[in-house]
C-alpha positions, 0 to 999 in steps of 0.5 A, spaced: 518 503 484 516 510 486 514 507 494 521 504 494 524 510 493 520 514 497 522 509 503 529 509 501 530 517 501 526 517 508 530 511 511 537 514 509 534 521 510 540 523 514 545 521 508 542 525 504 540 533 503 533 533 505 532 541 502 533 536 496 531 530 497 523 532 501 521 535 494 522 528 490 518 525 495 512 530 495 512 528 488 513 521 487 507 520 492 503 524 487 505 519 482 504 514 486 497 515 490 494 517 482 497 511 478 495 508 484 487 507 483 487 504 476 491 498 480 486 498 486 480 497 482 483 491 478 486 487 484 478 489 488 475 486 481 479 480 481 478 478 489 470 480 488 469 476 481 474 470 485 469 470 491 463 471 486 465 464 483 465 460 489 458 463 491 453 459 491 448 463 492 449 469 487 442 472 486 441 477 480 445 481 475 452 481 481 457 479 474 455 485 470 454 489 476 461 488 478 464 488 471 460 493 469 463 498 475 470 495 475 470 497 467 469 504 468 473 505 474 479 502 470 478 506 464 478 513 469 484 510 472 487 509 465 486 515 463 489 519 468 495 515 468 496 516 461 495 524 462 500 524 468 506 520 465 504 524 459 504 531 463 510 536 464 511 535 472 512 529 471 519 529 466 520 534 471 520 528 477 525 524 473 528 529 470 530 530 477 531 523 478 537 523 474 540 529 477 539 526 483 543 518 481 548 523 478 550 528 483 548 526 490 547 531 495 550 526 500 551 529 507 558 528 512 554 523 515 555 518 508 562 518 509 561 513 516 562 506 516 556 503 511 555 497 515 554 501 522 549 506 518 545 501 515 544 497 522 543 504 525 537 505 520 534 499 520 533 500 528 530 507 527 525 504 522 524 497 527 521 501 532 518 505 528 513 499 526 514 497 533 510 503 534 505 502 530 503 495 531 502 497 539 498 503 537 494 498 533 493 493 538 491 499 543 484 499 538 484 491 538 478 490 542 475 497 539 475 495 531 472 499 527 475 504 522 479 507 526 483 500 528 482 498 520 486 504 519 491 503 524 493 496 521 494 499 514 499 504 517 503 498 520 502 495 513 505 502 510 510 501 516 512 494 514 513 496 507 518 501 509 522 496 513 522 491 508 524 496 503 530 499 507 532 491 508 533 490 502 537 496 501 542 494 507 541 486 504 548 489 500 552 490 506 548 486 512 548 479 507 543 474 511 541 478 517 537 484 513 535 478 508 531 474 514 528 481 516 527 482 510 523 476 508 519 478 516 517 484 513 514 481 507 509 476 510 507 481 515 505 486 509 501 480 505 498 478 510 496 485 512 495 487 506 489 482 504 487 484 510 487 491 507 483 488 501 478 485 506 477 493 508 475 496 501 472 490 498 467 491 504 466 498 503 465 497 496 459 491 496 456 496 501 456 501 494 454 495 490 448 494 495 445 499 496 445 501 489 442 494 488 437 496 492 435 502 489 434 499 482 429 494 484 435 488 484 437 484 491 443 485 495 443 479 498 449 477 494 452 482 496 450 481 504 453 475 504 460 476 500 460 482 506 460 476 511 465 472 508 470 478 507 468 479 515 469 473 517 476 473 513 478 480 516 477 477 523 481 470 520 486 475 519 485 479 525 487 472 529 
């Protein structure tokens, strides 16, 4: 919810003031980016367990270790989260949600025809994942970090463009519904590939603390080459 209202106030920037708008993005991307950790050690504990599962290999203490990790991960998340939505600064934020939905600041340009806007923003959002998919494609051969970040900045851009589609599906019907339903493939199948990233750099921790308590890590080398191979599977 706060990405889609974060997407909704930036594609539809110009309709609405931004001396108000800006400062509600700013925070509803700290709601996000701290509600965010609990989710993702959920989602990698639940892809990691699922590839231990089909493992014929597992060598050592690889369940508990994971369990046991992912818990107290979880549990920090949680406690986080609880002591956000609990805070002043965030009744604040919805305080100032509430304010927004009834009063908009909205700009002239809110008073033009909705279906020439709605087209011309989902243009200007188009060629900005246009943009991103080309400055990904440029690191193709490199690989590494840099392009993994790359990918994720075309997710976040393919996010975007499915969110401002489905705020347009109103007033552009089927030909927004179409982009929409473009853009959310493209977001899952990079999406995995996201998951792909973080779940490698964490084995790697998995690992190397494996090591250093006198377990094996070979587990953990091997669900690294699978989700190697799947990234590039993806890449394709």
């Amino acid at each position: 919810a706060c990405r889609r209202l974060r997407a909704a106030l930036a594609t539809f920037r110009p309709l609405i003031d931004r001396t108000k708008t800006d400062p509600i993005r700013d925070e509803l991307r700290w709601v996000a980016r701290s509600l965010g950790d609990a989710r993702d050690a959920e989602v990698m504990h639940e892809r990691l367990r699922g590839l231990v599962e089909e493992e014929p290999f597992v060598v050592g203490p690889v369940r508990r270790r994971l369990r046991s990790t992912y818990a107290a991960r979880d549990r920090e998340g949680l406690r986080d989260a609880d002591e956000l939505m609990n805070s002043d600064r965030y009744f604040a934020l919805l305080a100032t949600l509430d304010e927004l939905v009834a009063d908009p600041p909205w700009s002239d340009q809110a008073n033009d025809d909705a279906h020439d806007v709605a087209r011309q923003r989902l243009r200007k959002e188009r060629r900005r994942l246009r943009r991103r998919v080309e400055a990904a494609e440029a690191l193709t051969e490199r690989g590494g970090s840099d392009y993994d970040t790359a990918l994720h900045d075309v997710r976040k851009a393919a996010k975007r463009f499915r969110y401002a589609c489905e705020a347009a599906e109103p007033v552009l019907g089927k030909d927004a519904a179409k982009l929409r339903k473009k853009a959310k493939k493209l977001t899952q199948v990079l999406g995995e590939r996201q998951d792909t990233t973080v779940t490698r750099a964490d084995l790697l921790t998995f690992a190397r603390a494996a090591t250093e308590e006198g377990e094996s890590a070979i587990t953990y080398g091997r669900l690294h080459a699978r989700e190697e191979a799947r990234a590039e599977e993806l890449d394709g």
